[in-house]
C-alpha positions as CSV (number, residue, x, y, z in Angstrom):
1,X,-8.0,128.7,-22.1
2,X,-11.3,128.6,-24.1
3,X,-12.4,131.6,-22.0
4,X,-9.9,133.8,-22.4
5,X,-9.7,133.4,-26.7
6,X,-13.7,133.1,-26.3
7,X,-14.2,136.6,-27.5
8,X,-11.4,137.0,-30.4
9,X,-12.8,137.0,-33.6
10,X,-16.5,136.8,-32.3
11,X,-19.2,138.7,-34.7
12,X,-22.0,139.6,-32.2
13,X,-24.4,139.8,-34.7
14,X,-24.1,135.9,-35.2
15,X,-22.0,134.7,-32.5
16,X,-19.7,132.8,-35.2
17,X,-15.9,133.4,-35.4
18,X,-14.3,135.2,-38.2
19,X,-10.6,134.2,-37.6
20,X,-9.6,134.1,-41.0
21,X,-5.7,134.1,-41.8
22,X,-3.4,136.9,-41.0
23,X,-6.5,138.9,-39.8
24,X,-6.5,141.2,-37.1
25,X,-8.5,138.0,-34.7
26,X,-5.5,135.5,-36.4
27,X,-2.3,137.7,-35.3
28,X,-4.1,138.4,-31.7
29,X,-4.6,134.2,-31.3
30,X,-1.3,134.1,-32.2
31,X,0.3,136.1,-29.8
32,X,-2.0,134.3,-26.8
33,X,-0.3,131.2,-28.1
34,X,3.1,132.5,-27.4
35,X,2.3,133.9,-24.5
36,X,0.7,130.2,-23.7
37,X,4.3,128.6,-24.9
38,X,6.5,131.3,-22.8
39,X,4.5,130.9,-20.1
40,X,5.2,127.3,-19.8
41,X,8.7,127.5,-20.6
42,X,8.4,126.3,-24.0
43,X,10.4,127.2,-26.9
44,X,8.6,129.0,-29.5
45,X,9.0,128.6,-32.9
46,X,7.7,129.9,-35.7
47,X,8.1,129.0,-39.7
48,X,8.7,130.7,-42.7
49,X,4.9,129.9,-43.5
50,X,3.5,131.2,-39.9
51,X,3.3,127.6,-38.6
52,X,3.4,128.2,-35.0
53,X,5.6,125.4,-32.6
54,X,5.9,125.2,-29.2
55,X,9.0,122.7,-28.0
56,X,9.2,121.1,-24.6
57,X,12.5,119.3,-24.9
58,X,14.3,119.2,-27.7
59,X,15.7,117.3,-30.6
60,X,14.7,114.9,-33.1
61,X,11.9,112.6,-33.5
62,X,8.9,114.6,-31.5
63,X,5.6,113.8,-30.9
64,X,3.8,116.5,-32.5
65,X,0.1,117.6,-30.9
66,X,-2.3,120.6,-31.8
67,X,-4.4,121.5,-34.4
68,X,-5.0,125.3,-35.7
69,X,-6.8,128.0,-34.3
70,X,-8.2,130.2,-37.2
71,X,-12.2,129.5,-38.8
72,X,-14.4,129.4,-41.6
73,X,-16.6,132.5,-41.5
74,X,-19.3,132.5,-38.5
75,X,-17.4,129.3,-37.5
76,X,-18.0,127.7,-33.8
77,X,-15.6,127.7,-30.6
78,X,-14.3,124.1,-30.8
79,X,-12.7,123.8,-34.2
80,X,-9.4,124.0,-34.3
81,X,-9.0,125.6,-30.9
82,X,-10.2,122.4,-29.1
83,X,-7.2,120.8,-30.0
84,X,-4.5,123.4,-29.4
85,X,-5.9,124.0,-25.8
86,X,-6.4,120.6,-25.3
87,X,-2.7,120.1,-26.0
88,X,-1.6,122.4,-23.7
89,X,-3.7,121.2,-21.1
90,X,-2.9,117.6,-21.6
91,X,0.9,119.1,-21.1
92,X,-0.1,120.6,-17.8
93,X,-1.5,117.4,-16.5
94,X,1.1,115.1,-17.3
95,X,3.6,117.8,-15.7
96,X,1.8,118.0,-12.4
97,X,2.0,114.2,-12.2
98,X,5.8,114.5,-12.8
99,X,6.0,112.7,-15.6
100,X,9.1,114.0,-17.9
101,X,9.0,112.6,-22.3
102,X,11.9,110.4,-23.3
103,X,11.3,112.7,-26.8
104,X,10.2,116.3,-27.3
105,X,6.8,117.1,-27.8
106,X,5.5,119.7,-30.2
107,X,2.1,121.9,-29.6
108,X,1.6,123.1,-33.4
109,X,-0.8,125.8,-34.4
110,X,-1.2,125.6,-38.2
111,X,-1.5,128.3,-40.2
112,X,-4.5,128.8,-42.5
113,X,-5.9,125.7,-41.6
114,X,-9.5,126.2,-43.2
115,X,-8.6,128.4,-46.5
116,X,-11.4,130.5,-45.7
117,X,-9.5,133.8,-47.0
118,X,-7.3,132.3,-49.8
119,X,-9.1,129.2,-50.8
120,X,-6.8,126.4,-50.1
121,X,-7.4,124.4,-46.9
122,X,-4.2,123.7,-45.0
123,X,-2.4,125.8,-46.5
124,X,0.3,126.3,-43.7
125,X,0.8,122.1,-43.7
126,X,0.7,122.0,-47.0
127,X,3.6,124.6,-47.7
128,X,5.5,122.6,-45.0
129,X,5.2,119.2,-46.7
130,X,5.7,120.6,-50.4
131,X,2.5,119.3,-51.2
132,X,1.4,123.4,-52.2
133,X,3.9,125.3,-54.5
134,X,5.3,128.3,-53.1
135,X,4.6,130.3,-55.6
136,X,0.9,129.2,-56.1
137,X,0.4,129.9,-52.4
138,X,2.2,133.9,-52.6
139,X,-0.1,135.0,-55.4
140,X,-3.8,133.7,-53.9
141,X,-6.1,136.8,-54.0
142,X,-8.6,137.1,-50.7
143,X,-11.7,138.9,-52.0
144,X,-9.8,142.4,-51.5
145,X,-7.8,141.0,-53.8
146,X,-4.6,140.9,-51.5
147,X,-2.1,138.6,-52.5
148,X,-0.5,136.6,-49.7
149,X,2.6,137.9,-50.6
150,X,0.9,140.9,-49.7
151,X,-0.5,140.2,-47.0
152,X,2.5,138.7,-45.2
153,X,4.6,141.5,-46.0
154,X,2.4,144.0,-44.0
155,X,2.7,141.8,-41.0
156,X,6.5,141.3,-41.4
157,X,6.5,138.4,-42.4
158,X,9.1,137.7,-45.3
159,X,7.2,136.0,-48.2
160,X,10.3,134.8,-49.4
161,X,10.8,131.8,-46.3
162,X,7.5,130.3,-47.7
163,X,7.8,126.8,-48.6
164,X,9.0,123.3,-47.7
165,X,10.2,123.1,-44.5
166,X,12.5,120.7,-42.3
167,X,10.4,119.7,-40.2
168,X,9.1,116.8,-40.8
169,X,12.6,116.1,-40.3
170,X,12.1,116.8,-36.9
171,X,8.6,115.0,-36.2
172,X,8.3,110.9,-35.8
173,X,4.6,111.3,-34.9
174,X,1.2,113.5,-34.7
175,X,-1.8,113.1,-33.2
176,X,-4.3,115.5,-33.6
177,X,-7.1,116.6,-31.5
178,X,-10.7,117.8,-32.7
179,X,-13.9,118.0,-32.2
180,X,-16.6,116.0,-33.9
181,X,-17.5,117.0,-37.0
182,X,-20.6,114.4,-37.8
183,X,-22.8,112.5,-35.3
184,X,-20.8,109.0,-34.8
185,X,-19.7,109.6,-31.1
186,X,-23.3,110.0,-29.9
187,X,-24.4,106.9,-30.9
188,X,-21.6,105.4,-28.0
189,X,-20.7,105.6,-24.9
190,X,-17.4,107.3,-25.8
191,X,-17.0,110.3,-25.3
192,X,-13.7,109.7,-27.3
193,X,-13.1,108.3,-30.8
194,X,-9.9,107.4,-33.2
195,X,-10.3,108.2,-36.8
196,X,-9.7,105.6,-39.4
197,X,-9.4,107.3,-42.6
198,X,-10.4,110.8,-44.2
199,X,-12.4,110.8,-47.2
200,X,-10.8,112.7,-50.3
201,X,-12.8,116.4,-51.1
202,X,-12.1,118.7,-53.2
203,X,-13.1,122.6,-54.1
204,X,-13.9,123.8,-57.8
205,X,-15.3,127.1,-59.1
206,X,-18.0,127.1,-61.6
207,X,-18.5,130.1,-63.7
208,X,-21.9,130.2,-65.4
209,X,-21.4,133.1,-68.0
210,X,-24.4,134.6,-69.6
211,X,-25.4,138.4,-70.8
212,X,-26.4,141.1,-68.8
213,X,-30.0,142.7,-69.7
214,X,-32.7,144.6,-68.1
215,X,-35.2,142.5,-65.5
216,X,-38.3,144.6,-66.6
217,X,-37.7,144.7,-70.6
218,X,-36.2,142.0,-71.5
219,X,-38.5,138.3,-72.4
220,X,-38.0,135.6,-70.4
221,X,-37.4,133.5,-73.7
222,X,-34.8,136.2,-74.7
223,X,-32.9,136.0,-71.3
224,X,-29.6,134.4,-71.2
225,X,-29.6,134.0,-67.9
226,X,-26.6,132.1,-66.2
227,X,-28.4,132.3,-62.6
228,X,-30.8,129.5,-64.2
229,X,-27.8,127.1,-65.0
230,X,-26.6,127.6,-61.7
231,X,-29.7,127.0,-59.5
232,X,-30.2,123.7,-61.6
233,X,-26.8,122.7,-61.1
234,X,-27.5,123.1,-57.3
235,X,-30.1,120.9,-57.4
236,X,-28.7,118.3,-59.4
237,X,-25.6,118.3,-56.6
238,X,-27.9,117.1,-54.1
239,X,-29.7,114.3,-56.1
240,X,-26.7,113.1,-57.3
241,X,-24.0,113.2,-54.0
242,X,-27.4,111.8,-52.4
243,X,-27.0,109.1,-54.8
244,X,-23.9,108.5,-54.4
245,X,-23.3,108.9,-50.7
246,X,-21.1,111.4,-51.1
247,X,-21.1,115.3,-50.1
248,X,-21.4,118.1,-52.3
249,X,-22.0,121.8,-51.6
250,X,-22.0,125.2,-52.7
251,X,-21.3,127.3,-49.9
252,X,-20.2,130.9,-52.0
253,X,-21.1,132.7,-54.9
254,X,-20.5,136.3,-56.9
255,X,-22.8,137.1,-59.4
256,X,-22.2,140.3,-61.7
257,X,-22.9,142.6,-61.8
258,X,-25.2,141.7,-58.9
259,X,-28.6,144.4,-59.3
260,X,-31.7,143.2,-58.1
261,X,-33.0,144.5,-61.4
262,X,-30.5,143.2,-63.7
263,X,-30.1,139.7,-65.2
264,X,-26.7,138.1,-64.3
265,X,-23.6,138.6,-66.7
266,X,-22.3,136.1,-64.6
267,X,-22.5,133.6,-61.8
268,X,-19.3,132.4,-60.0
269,X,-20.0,129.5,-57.7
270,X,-17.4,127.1,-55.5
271,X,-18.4,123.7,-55.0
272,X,-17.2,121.6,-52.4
273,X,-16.9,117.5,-53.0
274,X,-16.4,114.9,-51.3
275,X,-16.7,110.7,-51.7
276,X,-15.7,107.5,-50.3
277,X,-13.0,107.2,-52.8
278,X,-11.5,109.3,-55.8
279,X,-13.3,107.5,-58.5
280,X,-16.5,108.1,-56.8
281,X,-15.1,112.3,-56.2
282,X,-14.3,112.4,-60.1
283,X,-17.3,111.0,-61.2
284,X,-19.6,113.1,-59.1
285,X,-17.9,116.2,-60.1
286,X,-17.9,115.0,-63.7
287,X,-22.0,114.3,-64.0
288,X,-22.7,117.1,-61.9
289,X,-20.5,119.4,-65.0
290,X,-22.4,117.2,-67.4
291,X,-25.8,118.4,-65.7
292,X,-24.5,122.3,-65.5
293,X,-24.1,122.2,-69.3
294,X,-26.3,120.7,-70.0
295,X,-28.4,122.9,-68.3
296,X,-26.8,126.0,-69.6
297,X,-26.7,125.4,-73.3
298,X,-30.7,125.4,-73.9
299,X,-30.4,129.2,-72.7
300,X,-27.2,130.4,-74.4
301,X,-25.1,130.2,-71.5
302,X,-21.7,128.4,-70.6
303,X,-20.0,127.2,-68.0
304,X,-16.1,126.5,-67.6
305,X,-14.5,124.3,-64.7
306,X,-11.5,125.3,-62.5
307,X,-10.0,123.0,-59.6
308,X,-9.0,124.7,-57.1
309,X,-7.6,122.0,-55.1
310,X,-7.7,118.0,-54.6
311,X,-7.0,116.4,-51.4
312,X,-6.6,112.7,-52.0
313,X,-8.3,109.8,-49.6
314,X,-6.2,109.5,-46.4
315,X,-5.8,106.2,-44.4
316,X,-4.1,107.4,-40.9
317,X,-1.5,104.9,-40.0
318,X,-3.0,101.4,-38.9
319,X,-0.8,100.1,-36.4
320,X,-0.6,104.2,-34.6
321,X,-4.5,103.9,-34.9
322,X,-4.9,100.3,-33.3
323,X,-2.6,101.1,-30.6
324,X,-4.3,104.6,-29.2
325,X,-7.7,102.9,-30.1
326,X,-6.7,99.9,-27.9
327,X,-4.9,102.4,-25.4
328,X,-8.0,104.5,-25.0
329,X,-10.7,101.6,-25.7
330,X,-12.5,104.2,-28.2
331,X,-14.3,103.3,-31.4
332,X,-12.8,103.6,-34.6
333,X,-14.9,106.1,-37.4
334,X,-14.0,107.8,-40.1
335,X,-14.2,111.8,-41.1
336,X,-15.9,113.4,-44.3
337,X,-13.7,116.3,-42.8
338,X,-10.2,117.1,-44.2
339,X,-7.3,118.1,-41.2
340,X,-3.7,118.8,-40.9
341,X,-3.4,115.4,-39.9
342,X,-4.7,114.6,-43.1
343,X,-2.0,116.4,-45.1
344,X,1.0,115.1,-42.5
345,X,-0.4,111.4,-43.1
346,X,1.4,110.4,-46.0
347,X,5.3,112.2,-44.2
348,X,4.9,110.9,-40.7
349,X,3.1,108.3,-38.8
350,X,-0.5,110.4,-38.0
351,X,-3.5,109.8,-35.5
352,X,-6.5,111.6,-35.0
353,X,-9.0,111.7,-31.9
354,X,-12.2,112.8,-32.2
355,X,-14.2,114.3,-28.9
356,X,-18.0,113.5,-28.6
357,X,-20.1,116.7,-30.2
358,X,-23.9,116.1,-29.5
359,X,-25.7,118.0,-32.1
360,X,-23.0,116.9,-34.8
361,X,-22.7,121.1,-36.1
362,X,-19.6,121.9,-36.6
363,X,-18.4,125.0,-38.6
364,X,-21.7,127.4,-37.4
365,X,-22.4,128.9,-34.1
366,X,-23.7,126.0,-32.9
367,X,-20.8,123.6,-32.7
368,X,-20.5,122.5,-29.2
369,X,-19.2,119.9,-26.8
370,X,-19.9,119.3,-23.3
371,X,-17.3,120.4,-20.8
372,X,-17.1,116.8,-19.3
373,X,-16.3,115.6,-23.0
374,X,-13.4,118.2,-23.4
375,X,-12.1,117.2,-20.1
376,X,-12.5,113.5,-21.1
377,X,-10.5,114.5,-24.4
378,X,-7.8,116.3,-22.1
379,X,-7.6,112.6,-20.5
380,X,-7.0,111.1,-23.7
381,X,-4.5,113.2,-25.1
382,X,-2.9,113.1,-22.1
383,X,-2.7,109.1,-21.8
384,X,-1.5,109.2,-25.9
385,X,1.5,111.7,-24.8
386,X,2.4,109.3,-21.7
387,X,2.1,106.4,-24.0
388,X,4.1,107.7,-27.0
389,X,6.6,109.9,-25.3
């Protein structure tokens, strides 16, 4: 199954994915995962928010499995789509052994998963739970400056079924399948792991706003430059998340009006955050503001804060957790990484497995995981269905 999505999406010039949301790559996966559903029987639904659901059995109280299957930009092969194939496989296996659920169980494909073309991670789990306003959601931009609403429209979609939905109504558990994103696993013998708890993150866009002049006339101590502010405040993220043992990143930036030969009007930068707890994620974000302005206002510059979104600290649920841990005899370890699972935590009893990746890349080309692992992985999965269903 990895083959045959192995070349959707693919930019040959990096070998990354670019499966961002409602993209030409996106509605292609989604139609292999139908065709994945139909061709086990499976009924296919799909929500108002594209959440994609495949049903074997019926009724309430389902074990729900999968993950999502779209990607940051030049993101690798396993995230995401490790745990959707993995499901399916997992389903396959326990069928061939003849072994028929006492509840229904659920492969899910989440929409928009990684935010990479709207800026809000989890966005199709988030619409589902209520934890993202409808209306926020329908008037994101992608850098086109395509609304959602937009975009949903041109693929048929009607933008006004986006929102809560009931299924959670529907769901007693999830478990949720993914590769690795960190080094834990290959410190073990496991090839296998159970997540305890994902840390709370964050994204916020800084705008460093300066004044636009010429790069050849103008004095250095006449600039009011806003790239300055910025590359200090990049700086000071890494001494102080260092310091803190948290995360904090800057992964894009726009600068205006962006000539090699002009000095910056402006410099638009998203930071990514991420701590143990929230009071730790507040006060990073806090000093590292305190250090951009402090930066900025020796030059003439500014700089103005927006959050973008806040995912608060998740603890999956304990006695789930113990149980599959115990079930599987895998380690316990916890994610820096935010997940569906994450958002579903606080709604429905949640689990996460985590499958052995041994350079600890994830999102880049060079995410990867042995084919033993992902077979080990199908095992577990496998096991947790026959366990909770």
């Amino acid at each position: 199954m990895l083959d045959a999505i192995a070349d959707i999406g693919l930019d040959p010039r990096t070998g990354g994915y670019r499966r961002f949301a409602w993209s030409d790559a996106d509605m292609e996966l989604r139609e292999w995962f139908a065709g994945e559903a139909a061709g086990r029987g499976m009924e296919l639904v799909e929500d108002g928010n594209g959440n994609q659901f495949a049903w074997w059995g019926s009724g309430d109280d389902a074990l729900l499995i999968g993950s999502h299957l779209d990607s940051v930009p030049d993101g690798g092969a396993y995230d995401g789509p490790l745990g959707v194939v993995s499901s399916f496989a997992a389903i396959d296996r326990l069928r061939a052994d003849g072994f028929a659920p006492n509840r229904p169980v659920v492969v899910g494909n989440f929409a928009d998963e990684e935010g990479a073309r709207f800026g809000i991670a989890c966005a199709g789990s988030q619409l589902v739970t209520g934890a993202l306003d409808p209306a926020k959601a329908l008037g994101l931009k992608d850098r086109d400056g395509l609304t959602l609403a937009e975009v949903l429209t041109a693929r048929g979609r009607d933008p006004r079924a986006v929102g809560r939905t009931n299924l959670l109504e529907s769901i007693g558990t999830f478990v949720e399948l993914h590769v690795e994103q960190g080094r834990s696993l290959i410190h073990s013998d496991a090839a296998v792991g159970v997540a305890t708890a994902i840390w709370p993150h964050g994204r916020w866009r800084l705008d460093f706003c300066g004044e636009a002049n010429h790069a050849g006339a103008t004095l250095m101590e006449d600039r009011h430059d806003p790239m300055q502010a910025y590359a200090a405040t990049v700086l000071a993220s890494r001494r102080l998340a260092t310091a803190a043992g948290a995360r904090a990143t800057f992964g894009r930036l726009e600068v205006e009006p962006g000539g090699t030969n002009a000095i910056p009007s402006r410099v638009r930068a998203w930071l990514d955050a991420r701590a143990a707890d929230e009071g730790q994620l507040d006060a990073l974000v806090d000093a590292l503001v305190h250090q951009a302005r402090a930066a900025a206002d020796p030059d003439g510059t500014t700089v103005t804060l927006t959050t973008e979104s806040v995912s608060p600290a998740v603890e999956f649920d304990a006695p789930l957790r113990d149980r599959l841990a115990t079930l599987l005899d895998a380690p316990v370890l916890p994610t820096g990484a935010g997940h569906d699972a994450g958002v579903l935590s606080p709604h429905v009893p949640t689990a996460m497995l985590f499958i052995r990746n041994p350079t600890g890349v994830s999102h880049s080309p060079a995410e990867f995981a042995e084919d033993a692992d992902c077979e080990a992985g199908v095992d577990a999965l496998a096991a947790v269905v026959e366990d909770l269903a």
